[in-house]
C-alpha positions as CSV (number, residue, x, y, z in Angstrom):
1,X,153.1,29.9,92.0
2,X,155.5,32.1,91.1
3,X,159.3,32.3,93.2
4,X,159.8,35.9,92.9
5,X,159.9,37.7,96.3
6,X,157.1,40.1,96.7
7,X,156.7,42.7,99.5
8,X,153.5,45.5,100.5
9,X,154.3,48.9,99.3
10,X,153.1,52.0,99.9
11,X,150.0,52.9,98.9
12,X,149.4,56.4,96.6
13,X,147.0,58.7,97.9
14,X,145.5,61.5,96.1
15,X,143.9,64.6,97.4
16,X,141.1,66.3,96.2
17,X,138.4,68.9,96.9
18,X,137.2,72.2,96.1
19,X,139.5,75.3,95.8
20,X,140.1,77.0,99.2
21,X,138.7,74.2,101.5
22,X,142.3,73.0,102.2
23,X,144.1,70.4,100.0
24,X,147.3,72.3,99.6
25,X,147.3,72.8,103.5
26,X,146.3,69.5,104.6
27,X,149.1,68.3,102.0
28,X,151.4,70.6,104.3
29,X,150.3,68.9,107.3
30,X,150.8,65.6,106.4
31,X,154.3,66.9,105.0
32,X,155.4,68.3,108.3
33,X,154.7,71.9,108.3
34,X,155.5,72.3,104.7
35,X,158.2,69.8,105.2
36,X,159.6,71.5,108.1
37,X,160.1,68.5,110.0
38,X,162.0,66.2,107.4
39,X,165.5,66.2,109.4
40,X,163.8,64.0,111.8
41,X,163.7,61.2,108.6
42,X,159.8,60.4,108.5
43,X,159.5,62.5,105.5
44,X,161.2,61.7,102.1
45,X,160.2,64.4,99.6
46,X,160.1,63.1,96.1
47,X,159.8,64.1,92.7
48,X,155.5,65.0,92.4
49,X,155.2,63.0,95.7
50,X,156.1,62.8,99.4
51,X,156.7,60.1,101.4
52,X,155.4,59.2,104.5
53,X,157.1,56.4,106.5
54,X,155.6,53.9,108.7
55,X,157.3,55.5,111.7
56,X,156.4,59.0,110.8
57,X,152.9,57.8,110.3
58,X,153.2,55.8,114.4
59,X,154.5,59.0,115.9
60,X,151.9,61.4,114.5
61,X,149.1,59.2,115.5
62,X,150.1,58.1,118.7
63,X,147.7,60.1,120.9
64,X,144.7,58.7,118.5
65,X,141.9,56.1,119.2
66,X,142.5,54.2,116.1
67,X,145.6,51.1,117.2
68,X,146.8,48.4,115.0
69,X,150.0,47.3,113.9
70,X,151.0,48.7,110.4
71,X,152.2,46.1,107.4
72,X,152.7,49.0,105.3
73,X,155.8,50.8,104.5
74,X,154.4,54.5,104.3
75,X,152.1,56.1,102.3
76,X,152.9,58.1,99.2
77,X,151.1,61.3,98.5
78,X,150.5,62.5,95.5
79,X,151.5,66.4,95.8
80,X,149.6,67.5,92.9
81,X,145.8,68.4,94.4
82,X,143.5,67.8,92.0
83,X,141.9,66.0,89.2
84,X,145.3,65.9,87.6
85,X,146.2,62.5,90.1
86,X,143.3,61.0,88.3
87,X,143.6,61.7,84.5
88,X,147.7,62.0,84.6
89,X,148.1,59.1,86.9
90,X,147.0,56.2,85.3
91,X,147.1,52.3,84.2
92,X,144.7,50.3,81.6
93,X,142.1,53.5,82.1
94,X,142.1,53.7,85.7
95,X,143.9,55.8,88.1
96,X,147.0,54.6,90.1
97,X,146.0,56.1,92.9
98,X,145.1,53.6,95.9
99,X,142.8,55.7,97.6
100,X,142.0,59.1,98.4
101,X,140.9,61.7,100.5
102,X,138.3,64.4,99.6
103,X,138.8,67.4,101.6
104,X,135.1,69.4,102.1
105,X,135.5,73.1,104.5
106,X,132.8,71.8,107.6
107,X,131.7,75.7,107.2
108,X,131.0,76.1,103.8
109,X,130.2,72.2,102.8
110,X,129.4,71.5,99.0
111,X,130.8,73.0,96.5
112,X,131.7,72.9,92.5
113,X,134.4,70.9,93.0
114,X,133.3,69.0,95.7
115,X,130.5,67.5,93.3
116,X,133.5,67.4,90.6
117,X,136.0,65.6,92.7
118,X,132.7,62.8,93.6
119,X,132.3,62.3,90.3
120,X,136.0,61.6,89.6
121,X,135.9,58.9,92.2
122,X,132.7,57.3,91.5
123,X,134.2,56.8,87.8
124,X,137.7,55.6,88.6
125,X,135.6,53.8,91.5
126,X,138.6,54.7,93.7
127,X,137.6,54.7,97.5
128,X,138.2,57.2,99.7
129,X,137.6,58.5,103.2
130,X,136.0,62.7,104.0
131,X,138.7,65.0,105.8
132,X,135.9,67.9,107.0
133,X,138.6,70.7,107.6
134,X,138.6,74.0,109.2
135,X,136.9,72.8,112.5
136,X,139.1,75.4,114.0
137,X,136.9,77.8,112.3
138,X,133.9,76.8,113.6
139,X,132.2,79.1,116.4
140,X,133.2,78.1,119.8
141,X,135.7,76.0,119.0
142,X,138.6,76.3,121.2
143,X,141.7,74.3,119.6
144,X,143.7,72.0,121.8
145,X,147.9,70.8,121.1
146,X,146.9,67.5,119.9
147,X,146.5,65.3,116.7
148,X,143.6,63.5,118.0
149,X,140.1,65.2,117.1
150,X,138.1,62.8,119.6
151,X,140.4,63.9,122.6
152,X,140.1,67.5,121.0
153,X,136.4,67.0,120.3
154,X,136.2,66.0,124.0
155,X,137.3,69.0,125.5
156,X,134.7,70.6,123.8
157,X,131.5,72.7,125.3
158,X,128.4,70.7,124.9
159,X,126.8,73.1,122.4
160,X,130.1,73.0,120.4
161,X,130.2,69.0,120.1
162,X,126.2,69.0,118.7
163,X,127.1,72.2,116.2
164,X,129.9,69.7,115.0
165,X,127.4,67.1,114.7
166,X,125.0,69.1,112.8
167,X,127.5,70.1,110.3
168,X,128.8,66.6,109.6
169,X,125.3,65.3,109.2
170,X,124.7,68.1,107.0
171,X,127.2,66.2,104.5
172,X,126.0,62.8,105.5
173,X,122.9,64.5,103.9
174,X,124.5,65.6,101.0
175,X,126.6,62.2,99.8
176,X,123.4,60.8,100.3
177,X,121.8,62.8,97.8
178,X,124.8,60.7,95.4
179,X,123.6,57.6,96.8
180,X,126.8,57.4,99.5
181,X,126.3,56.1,102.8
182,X,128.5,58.1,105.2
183,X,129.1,58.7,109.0
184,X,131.8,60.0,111.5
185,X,134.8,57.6,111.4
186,X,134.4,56.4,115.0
187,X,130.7,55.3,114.1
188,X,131.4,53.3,111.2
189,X,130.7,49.7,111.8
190,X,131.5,48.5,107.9
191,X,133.5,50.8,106.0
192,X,133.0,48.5,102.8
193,X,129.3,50.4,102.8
194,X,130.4,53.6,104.6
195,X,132.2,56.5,103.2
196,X,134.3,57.6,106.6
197,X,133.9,61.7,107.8
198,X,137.0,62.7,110.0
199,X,136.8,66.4,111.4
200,X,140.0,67.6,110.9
201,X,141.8,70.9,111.0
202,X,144.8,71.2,108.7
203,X,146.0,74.5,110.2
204,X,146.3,73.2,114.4
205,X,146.6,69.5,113.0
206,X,144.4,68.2,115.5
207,X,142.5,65.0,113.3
208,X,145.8,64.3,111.5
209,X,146.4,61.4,113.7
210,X,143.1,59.5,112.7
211,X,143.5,60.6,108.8
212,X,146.6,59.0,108.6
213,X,145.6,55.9,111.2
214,X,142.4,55.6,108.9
215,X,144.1,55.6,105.1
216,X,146.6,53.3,106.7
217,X,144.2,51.0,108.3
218,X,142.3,51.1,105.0
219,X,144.8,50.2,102.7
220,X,146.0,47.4,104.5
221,X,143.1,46.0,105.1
222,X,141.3,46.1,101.7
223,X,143.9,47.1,99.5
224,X,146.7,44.0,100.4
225,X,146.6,41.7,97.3
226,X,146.7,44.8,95.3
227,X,149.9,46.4,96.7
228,X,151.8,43.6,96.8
229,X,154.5,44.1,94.4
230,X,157.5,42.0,93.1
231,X,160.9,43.2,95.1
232,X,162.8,43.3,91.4
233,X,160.0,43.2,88.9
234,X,159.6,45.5,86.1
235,X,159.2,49.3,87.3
236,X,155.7,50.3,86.0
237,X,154.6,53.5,86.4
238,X,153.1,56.7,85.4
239,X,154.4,59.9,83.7
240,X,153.5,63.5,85.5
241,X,155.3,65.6,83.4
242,X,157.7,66.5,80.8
243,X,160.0,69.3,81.6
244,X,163.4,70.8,80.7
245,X,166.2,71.0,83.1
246,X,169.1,72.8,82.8
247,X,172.1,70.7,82.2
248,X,170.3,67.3,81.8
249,X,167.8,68.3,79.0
250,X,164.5,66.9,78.6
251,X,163.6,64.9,81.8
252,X,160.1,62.9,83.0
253,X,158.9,62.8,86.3
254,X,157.5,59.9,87.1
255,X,155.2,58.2,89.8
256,X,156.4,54.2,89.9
257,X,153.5,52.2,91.0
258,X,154.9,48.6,90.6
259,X,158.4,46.9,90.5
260,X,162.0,49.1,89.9
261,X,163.8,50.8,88.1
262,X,167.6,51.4,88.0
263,X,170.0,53.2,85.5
264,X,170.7,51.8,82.3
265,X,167.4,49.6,82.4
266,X,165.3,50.3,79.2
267,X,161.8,51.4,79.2
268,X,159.0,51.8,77.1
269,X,156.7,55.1,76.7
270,X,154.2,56.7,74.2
271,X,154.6,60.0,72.0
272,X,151.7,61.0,68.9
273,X,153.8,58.5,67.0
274,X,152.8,55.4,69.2
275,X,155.8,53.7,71.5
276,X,158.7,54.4,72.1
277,X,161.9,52.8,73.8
278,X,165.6,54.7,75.9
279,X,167.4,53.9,78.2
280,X,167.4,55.0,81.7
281,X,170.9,57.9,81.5
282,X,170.2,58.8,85.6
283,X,167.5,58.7,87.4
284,X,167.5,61.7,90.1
285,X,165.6,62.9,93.5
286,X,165.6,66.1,95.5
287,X,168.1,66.9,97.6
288,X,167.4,67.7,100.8
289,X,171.1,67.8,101.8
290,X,172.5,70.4,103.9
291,X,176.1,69.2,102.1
292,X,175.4,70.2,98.8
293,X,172.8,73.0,98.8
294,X,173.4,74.3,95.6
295,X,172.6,70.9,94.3
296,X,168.8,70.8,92.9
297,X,168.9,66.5,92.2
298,X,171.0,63.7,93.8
299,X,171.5,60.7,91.9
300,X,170.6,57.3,92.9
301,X,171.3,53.8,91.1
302,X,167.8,53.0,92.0
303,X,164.1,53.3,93.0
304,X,161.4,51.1,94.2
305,X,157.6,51.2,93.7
306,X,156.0,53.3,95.8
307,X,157.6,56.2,94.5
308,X,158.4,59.2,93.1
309,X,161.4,59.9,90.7
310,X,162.5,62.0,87.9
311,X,164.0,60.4,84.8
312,X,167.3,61.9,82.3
313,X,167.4,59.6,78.7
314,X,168.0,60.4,75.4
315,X,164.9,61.6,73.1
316,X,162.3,62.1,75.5
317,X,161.1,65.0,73.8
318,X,158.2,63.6,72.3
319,X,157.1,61.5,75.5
320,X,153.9,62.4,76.7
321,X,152.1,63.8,79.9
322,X,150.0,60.3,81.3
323,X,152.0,58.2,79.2
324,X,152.6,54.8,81.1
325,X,155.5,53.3,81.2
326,X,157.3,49.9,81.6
327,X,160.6,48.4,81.7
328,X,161.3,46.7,78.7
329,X,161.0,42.6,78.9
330,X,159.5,41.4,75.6
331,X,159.8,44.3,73.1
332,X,157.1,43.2,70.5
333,X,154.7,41.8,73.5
334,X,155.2,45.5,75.7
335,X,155.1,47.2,72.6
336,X,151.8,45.8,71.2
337,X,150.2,46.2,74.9
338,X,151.2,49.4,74.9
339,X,150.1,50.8,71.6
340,X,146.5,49.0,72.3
341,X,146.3,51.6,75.0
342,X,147.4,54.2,72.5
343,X,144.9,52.9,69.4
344,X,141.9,54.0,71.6
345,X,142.5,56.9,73.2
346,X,144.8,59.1,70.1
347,X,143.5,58.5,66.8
348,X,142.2,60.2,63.9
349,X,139.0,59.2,61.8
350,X,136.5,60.3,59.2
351,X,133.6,60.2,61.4
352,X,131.4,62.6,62.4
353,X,132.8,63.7,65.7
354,X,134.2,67.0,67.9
355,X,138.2,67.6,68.3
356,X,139.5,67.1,71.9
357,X,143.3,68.4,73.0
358,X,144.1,67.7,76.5
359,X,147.3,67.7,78.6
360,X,148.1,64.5,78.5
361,X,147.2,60.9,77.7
362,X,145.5,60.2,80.7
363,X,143.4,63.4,80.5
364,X,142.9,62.3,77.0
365,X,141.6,58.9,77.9
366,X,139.4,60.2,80.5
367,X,137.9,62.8,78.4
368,X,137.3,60.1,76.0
369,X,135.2,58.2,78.4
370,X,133.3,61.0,79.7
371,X,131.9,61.9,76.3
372,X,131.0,58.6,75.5
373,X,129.0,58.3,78.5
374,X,127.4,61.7,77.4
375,X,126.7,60.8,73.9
376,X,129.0,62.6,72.4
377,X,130.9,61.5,69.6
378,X,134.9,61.9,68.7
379,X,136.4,62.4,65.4
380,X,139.9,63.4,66.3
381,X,141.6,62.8,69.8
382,X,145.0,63.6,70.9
383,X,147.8,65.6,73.4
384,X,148.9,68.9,72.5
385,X,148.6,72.3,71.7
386,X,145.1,74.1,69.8
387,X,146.3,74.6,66.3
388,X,145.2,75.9,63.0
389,X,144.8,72.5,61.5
390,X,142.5,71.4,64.4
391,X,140.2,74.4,63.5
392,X,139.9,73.2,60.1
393,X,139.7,69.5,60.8
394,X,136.5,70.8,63.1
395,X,135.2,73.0,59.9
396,X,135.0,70.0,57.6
397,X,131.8,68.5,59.4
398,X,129.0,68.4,57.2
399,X,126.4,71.1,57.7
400,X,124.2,68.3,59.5
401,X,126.6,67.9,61.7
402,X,127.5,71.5,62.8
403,X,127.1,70.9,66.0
404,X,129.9,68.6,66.0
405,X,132.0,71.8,64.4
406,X,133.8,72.5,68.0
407,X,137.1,72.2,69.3
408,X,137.4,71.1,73.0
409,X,140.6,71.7,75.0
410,X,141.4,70.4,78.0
411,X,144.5,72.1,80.2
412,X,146.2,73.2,76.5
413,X,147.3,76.2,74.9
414,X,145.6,78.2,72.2
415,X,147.9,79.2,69.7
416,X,147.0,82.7,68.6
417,X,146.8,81.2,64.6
418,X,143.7,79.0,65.5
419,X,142.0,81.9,67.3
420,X,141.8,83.6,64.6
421,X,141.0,80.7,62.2
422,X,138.3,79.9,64.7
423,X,137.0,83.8,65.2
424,X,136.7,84.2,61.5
425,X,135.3,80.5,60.9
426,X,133.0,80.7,63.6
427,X,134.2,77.3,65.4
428,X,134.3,77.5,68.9
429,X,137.3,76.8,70.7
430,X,135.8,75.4,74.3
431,X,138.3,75.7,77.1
432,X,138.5,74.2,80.4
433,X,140.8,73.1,83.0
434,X,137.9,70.8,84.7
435,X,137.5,67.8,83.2
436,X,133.2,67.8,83.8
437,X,133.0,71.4,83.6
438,X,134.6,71.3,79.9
439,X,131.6,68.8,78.7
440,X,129.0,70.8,80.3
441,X,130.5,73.4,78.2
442,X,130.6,72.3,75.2
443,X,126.5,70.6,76.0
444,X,125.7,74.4,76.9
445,X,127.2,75.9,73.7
446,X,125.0,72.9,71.5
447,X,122.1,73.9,73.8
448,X,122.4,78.0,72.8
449,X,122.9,76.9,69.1
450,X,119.9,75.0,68.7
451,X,118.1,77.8,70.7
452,X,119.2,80.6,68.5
453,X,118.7,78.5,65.4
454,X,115.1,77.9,66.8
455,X,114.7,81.2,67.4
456,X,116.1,82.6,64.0
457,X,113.4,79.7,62.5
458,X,110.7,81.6,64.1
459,X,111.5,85.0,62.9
460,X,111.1,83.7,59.7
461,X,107.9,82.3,60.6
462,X,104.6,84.0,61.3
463,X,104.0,84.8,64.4
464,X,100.7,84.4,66.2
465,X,98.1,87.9,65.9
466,X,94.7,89.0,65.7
467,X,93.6,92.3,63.9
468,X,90.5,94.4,63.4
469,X,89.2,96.6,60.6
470,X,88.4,100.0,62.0
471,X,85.3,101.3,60.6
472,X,85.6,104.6,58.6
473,X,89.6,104.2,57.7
474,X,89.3,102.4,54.0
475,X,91.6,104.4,52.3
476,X,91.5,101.9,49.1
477,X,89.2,99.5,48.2
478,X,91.3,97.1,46.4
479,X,94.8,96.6,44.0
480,X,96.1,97.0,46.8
481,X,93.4,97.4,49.1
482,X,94.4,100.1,52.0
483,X,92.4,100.2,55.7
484,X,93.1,101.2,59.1
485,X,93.2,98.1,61.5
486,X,94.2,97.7,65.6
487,X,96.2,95.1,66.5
488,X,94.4,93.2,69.5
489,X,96.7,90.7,70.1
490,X,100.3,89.4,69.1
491,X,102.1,90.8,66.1
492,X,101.9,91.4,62.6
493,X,104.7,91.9,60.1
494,X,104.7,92.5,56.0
495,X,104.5,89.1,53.9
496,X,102.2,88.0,56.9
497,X,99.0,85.9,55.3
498,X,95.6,87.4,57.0
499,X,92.5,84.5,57.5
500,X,89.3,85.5,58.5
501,X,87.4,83.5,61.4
502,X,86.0,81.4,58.6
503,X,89.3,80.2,58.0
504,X,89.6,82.2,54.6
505,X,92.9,83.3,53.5
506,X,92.0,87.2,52.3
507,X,95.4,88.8,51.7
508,X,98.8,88.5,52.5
509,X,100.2,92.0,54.1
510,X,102.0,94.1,51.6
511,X,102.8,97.2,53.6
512,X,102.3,98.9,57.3
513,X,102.1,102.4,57.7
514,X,102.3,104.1,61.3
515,X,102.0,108.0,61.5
516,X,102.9,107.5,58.3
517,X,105.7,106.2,58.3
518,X,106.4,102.4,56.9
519,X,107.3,100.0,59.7
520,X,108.4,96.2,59.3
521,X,105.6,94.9,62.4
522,X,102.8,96.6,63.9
523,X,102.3,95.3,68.1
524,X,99.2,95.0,70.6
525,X,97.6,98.1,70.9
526,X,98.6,100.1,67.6
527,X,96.5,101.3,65.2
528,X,98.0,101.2,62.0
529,X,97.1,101.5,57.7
530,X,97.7,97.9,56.2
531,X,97.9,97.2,52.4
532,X,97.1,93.9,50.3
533,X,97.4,93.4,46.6
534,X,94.5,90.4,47.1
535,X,91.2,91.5,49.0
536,X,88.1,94.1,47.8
537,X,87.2,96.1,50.6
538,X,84.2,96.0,51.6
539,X,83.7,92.3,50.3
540,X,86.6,90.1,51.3
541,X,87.3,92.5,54.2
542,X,84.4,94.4,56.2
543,X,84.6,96.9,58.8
544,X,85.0,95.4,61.9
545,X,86.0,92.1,60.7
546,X,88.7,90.5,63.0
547,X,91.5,88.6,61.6
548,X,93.8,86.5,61.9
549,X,97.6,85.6,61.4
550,X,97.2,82.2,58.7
551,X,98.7,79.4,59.9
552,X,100.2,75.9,58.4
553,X,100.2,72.5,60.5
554,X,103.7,72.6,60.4
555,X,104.0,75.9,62.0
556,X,101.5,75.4,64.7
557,X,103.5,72.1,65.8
558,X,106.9,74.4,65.7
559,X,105.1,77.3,67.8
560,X,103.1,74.3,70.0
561,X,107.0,73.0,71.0
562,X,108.0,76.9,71.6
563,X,105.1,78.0,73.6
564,X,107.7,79.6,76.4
565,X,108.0,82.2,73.7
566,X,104.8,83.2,73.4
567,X,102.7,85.5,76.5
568,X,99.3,83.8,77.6
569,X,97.4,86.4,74.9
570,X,99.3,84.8,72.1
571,X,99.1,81.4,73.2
572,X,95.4,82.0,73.0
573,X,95.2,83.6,69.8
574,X,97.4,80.5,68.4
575,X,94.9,78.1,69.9
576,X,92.3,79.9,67.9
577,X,94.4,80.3,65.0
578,X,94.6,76.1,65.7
579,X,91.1,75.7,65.6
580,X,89.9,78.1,62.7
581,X,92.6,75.8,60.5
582,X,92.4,72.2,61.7
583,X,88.9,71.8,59.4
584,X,90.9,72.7,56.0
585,X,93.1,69.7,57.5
């Protein structure tokens, strides 16, 4: 058993839901009134996070139902709303956020990225609990000065209390549907099996109290063995961003999940090149101080996991977004841990495959998951920009493979040169800054090619119609052989083979005349002069002899899988067409 001293930290949250239900303001809530309250000490703000302490956390909840003693030091939330805290965030494939809360708008329910957000956390199987916001908006509400939503909801008309009901089993009704138990938080009995529903309203605060009780109460109790963290281990963590900043260069900001850091200490981090080891020049927070205003950063000698922090070294330039990174103990070991990461998710090969660019590592990595899981294979992965070289890296799949001729980019920049590479290629460049939505893209796009190609197949093919020789309109009686025929059914078009009901091929169709004028296809209804090279009138072709379209096997099977095509008169006539030809087969 190892001596080191270990303590609980702080557990990262992430926040996540559909645009305009609320993340940003319940983000502002739990901050204190967009951090209005932060000379009373509860609230640290931090680089990409903000910090919640224990106290800050006791005070806020007081007037809730939920009481226990809290191990934890605080809570740590992520500030960046979103999918980003799952694909930028990460360790070994998974994210480093400990749990997280899905904010749904009671009035509106399910959305896009509701459904988007579910399927983030079912893959990175991180658990979370349901803040249902905007109860304030419901009708007949009446909002009361408290954080508590059971006293609130108890001060509630009767009819208001069962419309609340309603609406949260509306969503009970909903998770269901992705095979999640859920229920109000006060009626949970096991919340190993239960996803937790809190009614909450981010703009009066009331339910704040039991959001923060509940992610506390949560963490503690089924999160302990994986928050403890060594007091002076290594400082793992995550990188959030690369950025420039005036007078210190390129800087990372980083969320530290595990151990410390302090200045000096060297770390290891990725680029396109594989790892990549400085040493920590300062490391740097906000500064709230009212001493120093025109001061962006102060500079501390240190920082502990949970947190956030930004870092100034030497030649981070090439670091990138979703890198991890790790305090250097064993240089070959960390390095060859780290690069095994790397190996899977950036790489280049031969294989037939699409291009991906994302943002960042993580988004990278998760990408790469997601399109295995949708049978989609990868030829060339990595972070960065769209360029000109991806285009034509895309345009050397063979032509059996066309459909793996696409460029996906996730959260990137198109530079202007691969547009028009792509636009004069013909190589789609598919965009997206959701993670699910960009795959469904790209599986739409395959889904419109093989439609068109399908459909361009059939123009090329016959298609299915039925004809009869007018009596009195034999212009010619053979070489070519000219006559008046309606169309009663389908189409007919020049090079078009003509069977009788024999099954007889007489003549393929050299010519159509309409008011005397030459047209490509003749339609139900018209009455139009045909000519064939083939038949002798009046022997191979009678007056008021009905024929048909010819058919092969092959075509009938092509027009049998495309029958959505046809109107019921022409799936009839290819049904007789079927059975005139299946004895010559």
């Amino acid at each position: 058993m190892s001596d080191i001293p270990t303590t609980i930290r702080s557990p990262i949250i992430a926040v996540l839901g559909h645009v305009d239900h609320g993340k940003t303001s319940l983000l502002d809530a739990i901050r204190g009134s967009s951090v209005a309250k932060k000379e009373a000490g509860g609230i640290t703000q931090m680089i990409g996070a903000s910090y919640i302490s224990k106290e800050d956390i006791e005070e806020t909840s007081k007037s809730s139902v939920l009481k226990f003693p809290l191990k934890i030091p605080g809570l740590l939330f992520i500030d960046t709303p979103g999918h980003e805290a799952f694909t930028n965030l990460r360790e070994r494939g998974g994210s480093i956020a400990d749990l997280a809360i899905l904010v749904i708008d009671i009035n509106q329910g399910f959305q896009p990225q509701t459904i988007e957000s579910i399927k983030i956390l079912r893959h990175h199987k991180t658990p979370f609990i349901i803040a249902a916001n905007k109860v304030d908006a419901m009708d007949g509400w009446k909002s009361y000065k408290t954080n508590s939503i059971i006293e609130s909801i108890s001060k509630q008309p009767q009819r208001t209390q069962e419309k609340l009901d309603e609406k949260l089993y509306e969503l009970v009704g909903k998770l269901s549907e992705y095979e999640l138990n859920s229920e109000r938080f006060d009626r949970v009995s096991d919340f190993k099996s239960n996803v937790a529903l809190i009614p909450v309203s981010a703009k009066t605060n009331e339910g704040l109290a039991e959001v923060l009780m509940l992610i506390a109460g949560l963490s503690q109790k089924f999160l302990e063995a994986s928050l403890r963290t060594e007091v002076s281990g290594a400082g793992k963590g995550s990188i959030i961003e690369v950025k420039e900043e005036r007078g210190l260069g390129t800087t990372i900001d980083v969320i530290l999940y595990d151990g410390i850091l302090k200045k000096n200490m060297e770390f290891m981090f990725l680029t396109n090149n594989g790892a990549k080891t400085t040493k920590i020049r300062a490391l740097l927070e906000p500064n709230v101080s009212s001493n120093n205003p025109n001061e962006k950063f102060k500079y501390v000698d240190q920082v502990v996991a949970a947190a956030g922090v930004k870092i100034s070294a030497p030649e981070l330039e090439d670091a990138l977004p979703g890198s991890p990174i790790k305090v250097v103990e064993n240089l070959e070991g960390d390095k060859k841990e780290i690069e095994e990461q790397f190996k899977k998710v950036i790489y280049e090969s031969n294989e037939s495959g699409v291009i991906v660019r994302a943002d960042s590592f993580g988004s990278v990595e998760a990408l790469l998951g997601l399109l295995k899981d949708a049978g989609i294979q990868v030829r060339d992965a990595g972070v960065g920009k769209i360029t000109r070289k991806d285009v034509l890296r895309a345009m050397d799949m063979q032509e059996d493979n066309r459909f793996m001729r696409a460029v996906l980019g996730f959260n990137v920049k198109v530079l202007d040169e691969a547009k028009t590479e792509a636009d004069e290629q013909g190589v789609p460049i598919i965009w997206s800054n959701i993670v699910y939505q960009l795959i469904d893209r790209y599986k739409e796009w395959v889904a419109e090619e093989k439609e068109k190609e399908k459909k361009e197949a059939l123009l090329r093919m016959p298609w299915p119609g039925q004809i009869k020789a007018l009596s009195g309109c034999c212009f010619r009686v053979c070489k070519p052989a000219i006559f008046g025929v309606e169309v009663l059914g389908g189409r007919i078009k020049q090079k078009f083979r003509l069977m009788n009901s024999s099954g007889t091929i007489v003549g393929e169709i050299k010519g159509i005349q309409h008011d005397k004028e030459s047209k490509e296809e003749a339609t139900r209804g018209m009455q139009v002069a045909l000519s064939s090279d083939e038949p002798y009138f009046g022997k191979d072709i009678c007056e008021g002899d009905v024929l048909y379209v010819y058919m092969t096997p092959d075509e009938i099977r092509t027009w049998e899988a495309k029958l959505e095509m046809l109107n019921s008169e022409e799936k009839e006539i290819l049904e007789t067409i079927k059975r005139i030809t299946k004895k010559y087969f």
